[in-house]
N, C-alpha and C positions, 0 to 999 in steps of 0.2 A: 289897587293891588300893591301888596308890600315885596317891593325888589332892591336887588344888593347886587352888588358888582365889586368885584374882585381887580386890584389895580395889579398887572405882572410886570415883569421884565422879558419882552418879546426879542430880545438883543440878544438872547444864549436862548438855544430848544432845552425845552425842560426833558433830563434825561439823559440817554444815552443813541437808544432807536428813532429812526426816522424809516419811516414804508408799512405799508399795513400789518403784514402778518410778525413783522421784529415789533412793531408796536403793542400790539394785541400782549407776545409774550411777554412785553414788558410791564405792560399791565397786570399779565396774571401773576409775575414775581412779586411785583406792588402788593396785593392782595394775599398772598403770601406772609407779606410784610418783610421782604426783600428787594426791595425795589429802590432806586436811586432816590439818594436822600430829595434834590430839588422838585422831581415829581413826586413823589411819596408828601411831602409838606405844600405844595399845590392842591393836590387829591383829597385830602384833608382839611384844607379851605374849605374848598369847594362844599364837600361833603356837608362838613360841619354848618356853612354858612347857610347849604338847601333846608340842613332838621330846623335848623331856628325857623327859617320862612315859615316850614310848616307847620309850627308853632309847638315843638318836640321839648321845648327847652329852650336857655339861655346858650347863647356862640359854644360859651365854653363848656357849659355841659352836654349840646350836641357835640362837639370836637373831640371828647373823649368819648361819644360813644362813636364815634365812627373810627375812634382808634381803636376801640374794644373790638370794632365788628371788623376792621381789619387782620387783627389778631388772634383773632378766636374763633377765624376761618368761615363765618358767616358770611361775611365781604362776600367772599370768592363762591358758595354756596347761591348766593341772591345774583350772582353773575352767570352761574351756570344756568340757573332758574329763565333767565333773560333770555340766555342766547337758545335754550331747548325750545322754551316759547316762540320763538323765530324761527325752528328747522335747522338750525346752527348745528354743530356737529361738535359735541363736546366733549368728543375723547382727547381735542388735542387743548381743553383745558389740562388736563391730567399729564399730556405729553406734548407741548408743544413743539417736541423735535417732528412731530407729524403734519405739521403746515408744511409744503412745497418749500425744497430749497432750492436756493440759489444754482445754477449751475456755474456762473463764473463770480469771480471776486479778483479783488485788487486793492490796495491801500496806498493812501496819499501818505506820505511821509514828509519832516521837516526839514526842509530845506538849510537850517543852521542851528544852533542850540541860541537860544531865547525863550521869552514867556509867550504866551498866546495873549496876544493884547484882545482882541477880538475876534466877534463874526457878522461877514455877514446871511443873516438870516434867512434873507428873500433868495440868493444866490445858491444857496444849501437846499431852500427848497424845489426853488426848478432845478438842479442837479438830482432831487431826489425822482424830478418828473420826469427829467433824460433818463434815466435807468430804468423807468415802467411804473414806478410807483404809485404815478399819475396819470392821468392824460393831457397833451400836448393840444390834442385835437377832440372832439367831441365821439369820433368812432374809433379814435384811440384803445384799443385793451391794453388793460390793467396789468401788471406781472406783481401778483401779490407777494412773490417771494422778495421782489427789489427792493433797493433801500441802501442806507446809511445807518454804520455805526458811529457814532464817536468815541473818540480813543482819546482824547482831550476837552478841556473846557478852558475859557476864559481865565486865565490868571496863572495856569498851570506854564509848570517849567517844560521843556521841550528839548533833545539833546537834536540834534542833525541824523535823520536818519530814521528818528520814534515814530511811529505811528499815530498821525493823527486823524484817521479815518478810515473804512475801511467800509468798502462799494460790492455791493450786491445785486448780480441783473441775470437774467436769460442770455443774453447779447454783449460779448466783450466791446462791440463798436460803443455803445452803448454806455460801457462804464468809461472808454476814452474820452467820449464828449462828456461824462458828468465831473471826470477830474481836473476836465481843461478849463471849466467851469469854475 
C-alpha cells in the first residue's frame, strides 16, 4: 500500500473552533472558501495528498483540484452528500446558526499587554472537555454546543484586557473550571 503522512505543528490548534458543533461551522466556512488561512492550507494537504494516493494526479495537480473543488462549491456539495447519507440533518449546513447554542459564555482575557508566546495544547483540550465538549468519563454526555473560541494565536500582540478566548457551555460552573484550567 502506498501511504504519506503529513508532518503539522500540534503546538497551535489549526483555526479558530474547538467543540464539535463551532468546529463542524468552521469547516463549512472552509468549504466556502472562508475558512482560516492555517486550517484551509492543512485541509488542502490533506486533500491533495489523498487524490495523488488514489492515483488522481501528481500532489500538485491534485492540490489544485481540491482548491478548485473548494471554490466552486462542490467541496461543500460532496459534504452535504456525506452527511445526508448518514441521516445528518443538513439544513444547518445552509444555516449553521441552527446547531444548539450555547447558553452561557465567558472570555479569558490578557492579563498585560505582550505577545502570545505560546500554548499549551493538551491543557486547551481538557478545558475544552470541562465545558462538555468531551467526555471526562465514559457515561459522560456530550454538550455539542461547548467549546472554545480563539481570539488569538501564537505570535500575536495582546493589549491587557483583549480577548483571548472565549468559552462556550450549558453550565457556568463549568466554564469556571475550564478558565482556571
Amino acid at each position: 500500500r502506498h501511504t504519506a503522512a503529513l508532518v503539522t505543528d500540534m503546538d497551535t490548534p489549526l483555526g479558530f473552533a474547538i467543540g464539535n458543533s463551532m468546529e463542524v461551522t468552521e469547516a463549512i466556512e472552509t468549504l466556502h472558501g472562508n475558512g482560516p488561512a492555517d486550517f484551509t492550507t492543512v485541509c488542502l494537504e490533506l486533500a491533495g495528498g489523498l487524490l495523488e494516493l488514489a492515483g488522481i494526479g501528481t500532489f500538485e495537480e491534485c492540490h489544485a483540484l481540491a482548491y478548485e473543488m473548494m471554490n466552486n462549491g462542490k467541496g461543500l456539495a460532496k459534504f452535504r452528500e456525506m452527511v445526508q447519507a448518514q441521516g445528518g440533518d443538513v439544513s444547518v449546513i445552509d444555516d449553521p446558526s441552527l446547531f444548539v447554542q450555547a447558553s452561557v459564555s465567558d472570555e479569558l482575557c490578557a492579563l498585560e499587554d505582550g505577545y502570545l508566546a505560546g500554548m499549551d495544547t493538551e491543557q486547551i483540550g481538557i478545558s475544552a472537555v470541562l465545558l462538555g465538549a468531551g467526555r471526562e468519563k465514559k457515561e459522560d454526555e456530550i454538550d455539542f454546543s461547548a467549546g472554545i473560541t480563539l481570539c488569538k494565536k501564537v505570535g500575536d500582540y495582546v493589549k491587557k484586557g483583549d480577548t483571548l478566548a472565549a468559552f462556550y457551555s450549558s453550565d457556568s460552573e463549568k466554564i469556571t473550571r475550564a478558565q482556571a484550567l
